[in-house]
C-alpha positions as a LaTeX table, in Angstrom:
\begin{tabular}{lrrr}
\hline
Residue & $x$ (\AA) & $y$ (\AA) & $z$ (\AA) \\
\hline
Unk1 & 0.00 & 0.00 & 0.00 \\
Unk2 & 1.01 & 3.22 & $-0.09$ \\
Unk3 & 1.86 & 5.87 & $-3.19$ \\
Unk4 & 4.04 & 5.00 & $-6.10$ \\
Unk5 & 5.99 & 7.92 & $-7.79$ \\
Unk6 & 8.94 & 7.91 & $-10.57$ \\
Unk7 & 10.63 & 9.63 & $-13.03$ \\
Unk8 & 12.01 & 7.63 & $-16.37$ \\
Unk9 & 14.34 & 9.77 & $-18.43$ \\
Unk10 & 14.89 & 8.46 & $-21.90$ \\
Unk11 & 17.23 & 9.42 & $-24.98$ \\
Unk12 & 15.76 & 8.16 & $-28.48$ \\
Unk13 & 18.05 & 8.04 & $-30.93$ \\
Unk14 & 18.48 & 6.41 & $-34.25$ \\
Unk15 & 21.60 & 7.38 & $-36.17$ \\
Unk16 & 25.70 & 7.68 & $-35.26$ \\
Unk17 & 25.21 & 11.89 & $-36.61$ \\
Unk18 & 22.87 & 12.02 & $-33.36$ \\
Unk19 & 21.14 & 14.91 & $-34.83$ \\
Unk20 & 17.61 & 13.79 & $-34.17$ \\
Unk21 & 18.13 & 12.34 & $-31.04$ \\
Unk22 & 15.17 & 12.78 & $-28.33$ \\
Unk23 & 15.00 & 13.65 & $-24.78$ \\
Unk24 & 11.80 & 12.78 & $-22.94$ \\
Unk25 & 11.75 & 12.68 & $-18.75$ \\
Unk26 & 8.16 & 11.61 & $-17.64$ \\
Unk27 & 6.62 & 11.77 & $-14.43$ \\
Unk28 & 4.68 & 9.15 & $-12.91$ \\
Unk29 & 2.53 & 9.06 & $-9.69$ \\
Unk30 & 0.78 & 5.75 & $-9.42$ \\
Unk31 & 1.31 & 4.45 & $-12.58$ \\
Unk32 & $-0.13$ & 7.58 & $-14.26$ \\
Unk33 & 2.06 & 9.83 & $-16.27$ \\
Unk34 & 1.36 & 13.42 & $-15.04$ \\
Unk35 & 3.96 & 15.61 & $-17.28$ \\
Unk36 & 6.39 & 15.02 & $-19.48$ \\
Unk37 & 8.95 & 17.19 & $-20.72$ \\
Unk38 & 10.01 & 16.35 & $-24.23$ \\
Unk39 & 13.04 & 17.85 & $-25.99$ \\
Unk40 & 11.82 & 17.84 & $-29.52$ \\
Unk41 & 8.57 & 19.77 & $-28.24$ \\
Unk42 & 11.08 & 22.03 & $-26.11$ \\
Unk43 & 8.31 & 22.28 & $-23.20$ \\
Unk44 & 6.59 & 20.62 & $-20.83$ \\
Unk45 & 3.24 & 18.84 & $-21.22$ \\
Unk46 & 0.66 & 17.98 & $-18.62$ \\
Unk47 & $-1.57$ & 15.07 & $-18.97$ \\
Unk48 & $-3.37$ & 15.12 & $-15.59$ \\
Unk49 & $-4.82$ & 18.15 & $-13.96$ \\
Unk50 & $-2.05$ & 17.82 & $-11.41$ \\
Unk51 & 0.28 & 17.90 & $-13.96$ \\
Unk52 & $-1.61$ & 20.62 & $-16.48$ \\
Unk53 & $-0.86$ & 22.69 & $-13.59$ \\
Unk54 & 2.78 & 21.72 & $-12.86$ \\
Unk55 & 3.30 & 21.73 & $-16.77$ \\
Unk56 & 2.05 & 25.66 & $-16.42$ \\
Unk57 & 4.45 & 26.96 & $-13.83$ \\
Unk58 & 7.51 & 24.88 & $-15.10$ \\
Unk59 & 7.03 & 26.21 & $-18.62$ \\
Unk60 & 7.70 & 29.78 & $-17.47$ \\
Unk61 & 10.53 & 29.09 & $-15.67$ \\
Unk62 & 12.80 & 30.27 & $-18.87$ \\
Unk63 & 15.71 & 29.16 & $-16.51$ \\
Unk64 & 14.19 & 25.34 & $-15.73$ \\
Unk65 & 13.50 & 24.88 & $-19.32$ \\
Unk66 & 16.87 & 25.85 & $-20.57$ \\
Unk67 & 18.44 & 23.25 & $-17.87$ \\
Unk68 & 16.40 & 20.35 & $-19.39$ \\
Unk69 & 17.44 & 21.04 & $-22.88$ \\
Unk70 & 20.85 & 20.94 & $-21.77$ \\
Unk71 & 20.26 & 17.66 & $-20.22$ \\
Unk72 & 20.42 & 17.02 & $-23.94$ \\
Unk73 & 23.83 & 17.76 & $-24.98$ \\
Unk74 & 24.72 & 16.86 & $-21.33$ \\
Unk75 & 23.28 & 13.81 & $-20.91$ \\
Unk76 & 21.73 & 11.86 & $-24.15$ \\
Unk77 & 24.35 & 13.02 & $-26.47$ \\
Unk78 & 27.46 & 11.90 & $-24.19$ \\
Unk79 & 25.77 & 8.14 & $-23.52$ \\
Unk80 & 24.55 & 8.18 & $-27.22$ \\
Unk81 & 28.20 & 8.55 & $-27.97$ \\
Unk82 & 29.52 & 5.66 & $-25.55$ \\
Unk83 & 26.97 & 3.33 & $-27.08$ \\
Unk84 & 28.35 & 3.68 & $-30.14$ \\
Unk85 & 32.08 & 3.11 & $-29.52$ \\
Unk86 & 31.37 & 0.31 & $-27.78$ \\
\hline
\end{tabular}
C-alpha cells in the first residue's frame, strides 16, 4: 500500500550523426504519467490536472527549461556517444 511515484528519463536516438536524437523525462505518480517534458517539443506537457498545472508553472521558468534542454547535450548526447564506440 502506499503511493508509487517515478521519473524515467529516456534518450531516443536512431543514427551515429545524433542529430535527431530525443529527450523525454516523464513523471509518474501511481502508474499515471502526469507531465512530461520532451526535448523535440522544447516544453513541458501535462496530462493530468495535477500535472496541467505543474506543466504551467515549469514552462515559465525560462531558466528550468533551458536546464532540461541541456540535459540534452549533457546527458543523451554523451551516452549516445559511448553506445556507439562500444
Amino acid at each position: 500500500d502506499g503511493y508509487f511515484e517515478q521519473m524515467v528519463t529516456e534518450c531516443r536516438f536512431s543514427s551515429k550523426d545524433l542529430q535527431g536524437i530525443e529527450l523525454i523525462d516523464s513523471y509518474v505518480f501511481n502508474k499515471v504519467e502526469d507531465i512530461r517534458f520532451n526535448s523535440t517539443v522544447g516544453k513541458f506537457v501535462g496530462y493530468t490536472e495535477h500535472g496541467v498545472k505543474n506543466a504551467e508553472a515549469w514552462n515559465s521558468d525560462a531558466a528550468f527549461l533551458a536546464q532540461m534542454l541541456g540535459q540534452l547535450e549533457r546527458y543523451c548526447k554523451g551516452n549516445a556517444a559511448i553506445d556507439y564506440s562500444a
